[in-house]
N, C-alpha and C positions, 0 to 999 in steps of 0.2 A: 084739596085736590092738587094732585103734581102733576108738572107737564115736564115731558121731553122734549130735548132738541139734540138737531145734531147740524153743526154748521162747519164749513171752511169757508177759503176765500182766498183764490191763484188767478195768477194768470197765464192764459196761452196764446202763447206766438207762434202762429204757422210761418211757414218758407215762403208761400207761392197765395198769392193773391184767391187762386181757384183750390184751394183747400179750404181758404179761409172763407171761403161765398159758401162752399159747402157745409161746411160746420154751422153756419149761420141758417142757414134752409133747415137742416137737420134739428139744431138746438128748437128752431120756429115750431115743425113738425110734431116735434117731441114734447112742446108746451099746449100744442093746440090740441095732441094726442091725450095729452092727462088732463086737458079742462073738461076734454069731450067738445071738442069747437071743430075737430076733423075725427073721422072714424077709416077702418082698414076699407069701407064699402065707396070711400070717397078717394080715397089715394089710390083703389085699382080700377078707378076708371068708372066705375058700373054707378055711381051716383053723383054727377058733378052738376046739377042742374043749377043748382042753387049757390056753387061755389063765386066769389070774387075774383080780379086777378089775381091778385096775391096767391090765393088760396090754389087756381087752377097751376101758377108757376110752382107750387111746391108739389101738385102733383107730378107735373113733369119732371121734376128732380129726385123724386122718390120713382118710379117707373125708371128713369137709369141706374138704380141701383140693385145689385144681381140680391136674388131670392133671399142666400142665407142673413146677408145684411138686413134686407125689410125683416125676415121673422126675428130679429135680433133687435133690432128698434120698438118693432111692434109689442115685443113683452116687455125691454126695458122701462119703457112710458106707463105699461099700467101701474109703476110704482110712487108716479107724481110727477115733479117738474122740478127745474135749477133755475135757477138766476143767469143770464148770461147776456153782457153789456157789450157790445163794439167798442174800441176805442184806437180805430187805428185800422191800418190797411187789413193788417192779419196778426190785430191783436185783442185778446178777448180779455173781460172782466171776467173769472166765474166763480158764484160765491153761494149761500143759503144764508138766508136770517136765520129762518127757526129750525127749517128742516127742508132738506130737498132730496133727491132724487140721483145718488152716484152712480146709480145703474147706466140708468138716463145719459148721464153727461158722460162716461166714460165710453159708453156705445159712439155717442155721436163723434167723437174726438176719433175714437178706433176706425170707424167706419169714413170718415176724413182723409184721415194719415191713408189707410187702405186702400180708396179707390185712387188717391191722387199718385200712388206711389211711393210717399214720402216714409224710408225706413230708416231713415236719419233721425228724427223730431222724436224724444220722449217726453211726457208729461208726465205731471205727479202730484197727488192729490192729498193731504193731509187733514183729518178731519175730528173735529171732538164730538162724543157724547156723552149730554148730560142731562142733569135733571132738577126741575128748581126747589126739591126738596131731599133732603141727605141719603136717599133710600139706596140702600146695601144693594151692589152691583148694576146700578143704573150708571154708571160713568166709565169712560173710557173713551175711545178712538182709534184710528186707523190709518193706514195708508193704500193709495190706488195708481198704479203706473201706469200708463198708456200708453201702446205703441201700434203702431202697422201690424203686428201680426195676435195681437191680441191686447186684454186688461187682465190685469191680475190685481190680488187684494189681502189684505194683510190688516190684523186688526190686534189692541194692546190685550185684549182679553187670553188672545192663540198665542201671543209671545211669553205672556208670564206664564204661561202653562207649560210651551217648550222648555222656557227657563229652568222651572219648578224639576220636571222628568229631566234635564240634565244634568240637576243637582244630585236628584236621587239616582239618577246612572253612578255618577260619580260616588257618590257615597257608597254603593254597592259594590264598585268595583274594586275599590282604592280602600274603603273601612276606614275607619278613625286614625289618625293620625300617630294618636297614645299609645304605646306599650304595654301592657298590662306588667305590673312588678312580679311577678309570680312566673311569668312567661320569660323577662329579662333573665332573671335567677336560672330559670333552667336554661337557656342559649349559653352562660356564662359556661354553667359545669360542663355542661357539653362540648363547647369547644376544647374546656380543659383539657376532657378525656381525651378526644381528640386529638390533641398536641401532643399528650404523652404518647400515643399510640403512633407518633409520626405518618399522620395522615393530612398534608398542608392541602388539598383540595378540599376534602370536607373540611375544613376549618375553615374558606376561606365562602362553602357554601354555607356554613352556618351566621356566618358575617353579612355576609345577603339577606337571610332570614329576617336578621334584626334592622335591615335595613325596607325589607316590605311591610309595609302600612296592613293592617287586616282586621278584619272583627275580631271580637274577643271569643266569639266561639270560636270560630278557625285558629286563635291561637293557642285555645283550651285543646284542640284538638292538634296540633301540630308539637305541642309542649311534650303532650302525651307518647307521640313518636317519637320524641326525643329522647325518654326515658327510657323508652325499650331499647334505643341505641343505647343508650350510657349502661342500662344492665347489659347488653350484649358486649361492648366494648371490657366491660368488667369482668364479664365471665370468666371461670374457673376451667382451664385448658389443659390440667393436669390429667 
């Protein structure tokens, strides 16, 4: 049996002491969200019988937070839970052993920076996945920015594929680097002709030629128009 994981481990430092009580309330939310220790029926109000303080103070932290943020917490959290340790006025441990929750923690950060104002503060999240048996495309990782006006996400799987289609752009565009010998031979005689016929721009476009990279079909087929220059060049004008 293989298990996966997929872990980082950063830390974030807010500006402002009340960013940082929010992130904490929010990370709490979003842990008791994925145990299932709070539900949406408890945070809007309609079932707090049986809530703690604690529990009643985070509904009131969540009730100031405008609509599109709660539906944006609220789905982040069905995906599990993060790690996330105090260590400081407004500064956070946040990490996964096995596997956590980036949705999660990139919401609560976004939704943070966002209500407090702070458009200054990025964060940035880097993370491996793997697997504790060798298995063919279980491994890799990512990256995740945070800011005030949103998270974006970026992963090593989407990069070597950009990579891969830039190669191939390039290769398409640009063609082998090589000349083919047969191709060389015929640019030679054709410039020749050309020279004799004192035609110094087409000699100087056919020195271009030999200087564009191309497939070998296109230069099977460029060769070929060059032939018909050089029988044309030759022609009989009597």
């Amino acid at each position: 049996m293989a298990n996966n994981y997929s872990q980082w481990s950063e830390i974030f430092e807010f500006k402002t002491k009340e960013a940082a009580d929010l992130f904490e309330a929010l990370s709490t939310i979003c842990w008791k969200l994925g145990n299932e220790e709070l539900d949406e029926s408890n945070l809007d109000g309609s079932n707090t019988e049986d809530l703690d303080e604690e529990d009643l103070n985070l509904v009131v932290v969540w009730q100031g937070l405008d609509e599109a943020h709660q539906k944006t917490l609220l789905e982040d959290s069905e995906h599990g839970v993060f790690e996330c340790d105090r260590e400081g006025t407004c500064k956070f441990w946040v990490y996964a052993d096995e596997y956590g929750n980036l949705d999660g923690l990139g919401s609560c950060a976004h939704v943070a920076l966002s209500t407090t104002g702070d458009h200054d503060t990025i964060f940035t999240v880097t993370w491996a996945d793997y697997c504790s048996k060798p298995r063919i495309g279980e491994f890799g990782g990512g990256w995740m920015v945070i800011h005030a006006d949103g998270v974006e996400y970026g992963n090593t799987h989407d990069a070597a594929g950009k990579a891969v289609e830039a190669i191939r752009t390039k290769i398409a565009f640009e063609g082998p680097v090589s000349i083919d010998p047969r191709y060389d031979e015929v640019l030679t005689i054709t410039r020749e002709v050309i020279e004799k016929g004192e035609h110094p721009s087409m000699a100087a476009f056919v020195d271009r030629l030999r200087e564009l990279p191309m497939e070998t079909e296109t230069q099977k087929m460029v060769a070929e128009l060059l032939v018909t220059l050089i029988l044309y060049c030759n022609r009989d004008t009597r």
